[in-house]
C-alpha positions as CSV (number, residue, x, y, z in Angstrom):
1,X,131.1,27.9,248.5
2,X,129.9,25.5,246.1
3,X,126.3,23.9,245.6
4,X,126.1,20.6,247.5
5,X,123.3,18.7,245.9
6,X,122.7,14.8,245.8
7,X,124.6,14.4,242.3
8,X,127.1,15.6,243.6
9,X,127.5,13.6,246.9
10,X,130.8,12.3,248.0
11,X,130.8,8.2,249.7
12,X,129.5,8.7,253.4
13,X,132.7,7.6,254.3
14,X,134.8,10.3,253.5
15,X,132.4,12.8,254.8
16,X,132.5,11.0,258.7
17,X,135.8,10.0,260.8
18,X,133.3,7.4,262.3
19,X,133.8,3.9,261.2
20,X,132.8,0.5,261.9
21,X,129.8,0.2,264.8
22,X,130.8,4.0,265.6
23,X,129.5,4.6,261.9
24,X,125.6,4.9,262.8
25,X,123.7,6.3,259.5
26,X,124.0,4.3,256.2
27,X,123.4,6.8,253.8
28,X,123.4,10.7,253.3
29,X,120.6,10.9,250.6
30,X,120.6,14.4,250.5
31,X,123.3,17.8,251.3
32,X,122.8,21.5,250.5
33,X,123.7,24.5,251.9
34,X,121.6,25.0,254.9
35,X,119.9,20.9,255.2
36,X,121.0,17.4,255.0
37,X,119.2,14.1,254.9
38,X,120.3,10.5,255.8
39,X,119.1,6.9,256.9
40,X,119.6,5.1,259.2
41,X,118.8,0.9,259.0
42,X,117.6,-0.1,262.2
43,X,119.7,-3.5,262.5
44,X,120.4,-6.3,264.8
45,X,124.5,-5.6,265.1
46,X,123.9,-1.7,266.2
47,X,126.3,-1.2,269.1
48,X,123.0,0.2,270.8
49,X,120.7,-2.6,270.3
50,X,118.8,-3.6,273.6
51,X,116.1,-5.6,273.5
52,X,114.8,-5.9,269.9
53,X,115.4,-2.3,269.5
54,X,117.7,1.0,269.4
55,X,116.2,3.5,272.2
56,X,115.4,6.6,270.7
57,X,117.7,9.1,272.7
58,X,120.4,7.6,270.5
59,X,118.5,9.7,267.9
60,X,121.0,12.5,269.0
61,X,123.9,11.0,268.0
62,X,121.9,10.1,264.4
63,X,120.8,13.8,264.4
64,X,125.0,15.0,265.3
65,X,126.0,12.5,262.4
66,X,124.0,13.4,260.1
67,X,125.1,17.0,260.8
68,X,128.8,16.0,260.5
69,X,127.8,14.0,257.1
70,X,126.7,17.8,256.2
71,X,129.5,19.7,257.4
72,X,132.0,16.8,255.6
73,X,130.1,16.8,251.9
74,X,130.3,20.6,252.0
75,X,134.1,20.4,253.1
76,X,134.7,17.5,250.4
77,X,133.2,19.7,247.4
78,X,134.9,23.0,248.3
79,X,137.8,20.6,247.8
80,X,138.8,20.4,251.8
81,X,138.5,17.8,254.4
82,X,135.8,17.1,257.1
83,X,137.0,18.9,260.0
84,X,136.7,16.8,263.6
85,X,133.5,18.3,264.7
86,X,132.0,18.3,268.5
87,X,128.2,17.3,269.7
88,X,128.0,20.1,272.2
89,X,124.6,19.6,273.3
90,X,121.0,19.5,272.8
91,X,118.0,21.5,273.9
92,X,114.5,20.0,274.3
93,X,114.8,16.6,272.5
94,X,111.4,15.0,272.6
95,X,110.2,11.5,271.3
96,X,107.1,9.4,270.6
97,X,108.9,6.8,271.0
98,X,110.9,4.6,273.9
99,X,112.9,2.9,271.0
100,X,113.4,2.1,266.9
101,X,112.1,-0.9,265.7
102,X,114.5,-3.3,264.4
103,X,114.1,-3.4,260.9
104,X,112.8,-0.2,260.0
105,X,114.7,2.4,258.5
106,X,114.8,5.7,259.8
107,X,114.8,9.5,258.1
108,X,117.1,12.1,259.7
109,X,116.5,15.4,258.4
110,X,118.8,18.6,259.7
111,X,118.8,22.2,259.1
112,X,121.4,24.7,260.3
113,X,120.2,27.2,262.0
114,X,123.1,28.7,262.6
115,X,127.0,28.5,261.6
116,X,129.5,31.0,263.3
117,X,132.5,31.8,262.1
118,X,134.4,30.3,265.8
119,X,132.9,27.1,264.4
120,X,129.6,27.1,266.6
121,X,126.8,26.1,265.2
122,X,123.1,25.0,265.9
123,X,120.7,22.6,264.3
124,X,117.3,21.8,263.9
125,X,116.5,18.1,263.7
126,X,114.3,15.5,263.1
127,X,113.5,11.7,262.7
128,X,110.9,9.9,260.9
129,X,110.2,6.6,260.5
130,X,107.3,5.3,258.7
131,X,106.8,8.7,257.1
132,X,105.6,9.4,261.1
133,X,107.5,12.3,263.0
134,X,109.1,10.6,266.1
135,X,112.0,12.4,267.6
136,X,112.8,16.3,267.4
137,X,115.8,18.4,268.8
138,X,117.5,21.6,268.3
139,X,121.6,20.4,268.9
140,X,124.8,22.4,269.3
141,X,127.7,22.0,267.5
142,X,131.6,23.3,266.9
143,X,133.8,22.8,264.9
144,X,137.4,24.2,265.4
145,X,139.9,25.2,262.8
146,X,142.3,23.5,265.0
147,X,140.8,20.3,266.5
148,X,144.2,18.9,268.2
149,X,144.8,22.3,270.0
150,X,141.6,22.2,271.5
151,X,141.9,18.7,272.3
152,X,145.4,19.6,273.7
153,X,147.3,17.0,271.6
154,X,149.2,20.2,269.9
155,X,152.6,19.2,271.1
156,X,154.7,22.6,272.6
157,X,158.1,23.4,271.2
């Protein structure tokens, strides 16, 4: 597989299926083999907004995008696609925070632990935000070969 490094990083957008206010990190500033980096602008118009702020367990989905921004800039530079890919779970997330400060711009950082040939996989994640640790996880993933047949939208002849 090729070296994914930051000069060589593909637009967000074709990394991710997400778009529009499903489309929750703003930038991948950083993809290699085993890590990823992105940010996230803590903004007004988030679909999760309550209150003056986004509450932190929507940190997961952060974490599971920037891991899909990962799996989709490796994909693009092997000369593939971004697969669809599946938040399976998480095991012990933990905060120091109730929410994220409108305004402030956060720091996901993932590391894969793991990556199975089936397509499972597990991560190590974090968030920062004002260079201050404030949300940690470890979160399952998978991504099929075959998305549609395990959606069941493969249509039977």
């Amino acid at each position: 597989m090729n070296e994914v490094n930051a000069l060589s990083l593909p637009p967000l957008e074709d990394c991710l299926p997400h778009r529009g206010r499903m489309l929750l990190i703003h930038r991948l500033t950083h993809a290699d083999n085993e890590r990823a980096s992105a940010e996230v602008d803590v903004r007004a118009d988030n679909l999760f907004n309550q209150k003056g702020g986004i509450p932190a367990w929507v940190g997961v989905e952060f974490m599971a995008q920037t891991v899909a921004a990962w799996a989709g800039a490796r994909a693009k530079i092997s000369g593939g696609y971004p697969k669809l890919g599946f938040l399976l779970g998480t095991r012990r997330f933990e905060t120091t925070v109730q929410a994220f400060s409108l305004g402030k711009v956060l720091r996901v950082d993932v590391h894969c632990e793991l990556m199975a040939d089936n397509g499972l996989g597990q991560f190590d994640c974090q968030i920062t935000m004002d260079d201050t640790l404030v949300c940690w996880a470890r979160i399952s993933v998978f991504e099929p070969d075959d998305a549609e047949e395990v959606l069941g939208n493969r249509v039977q002849s």
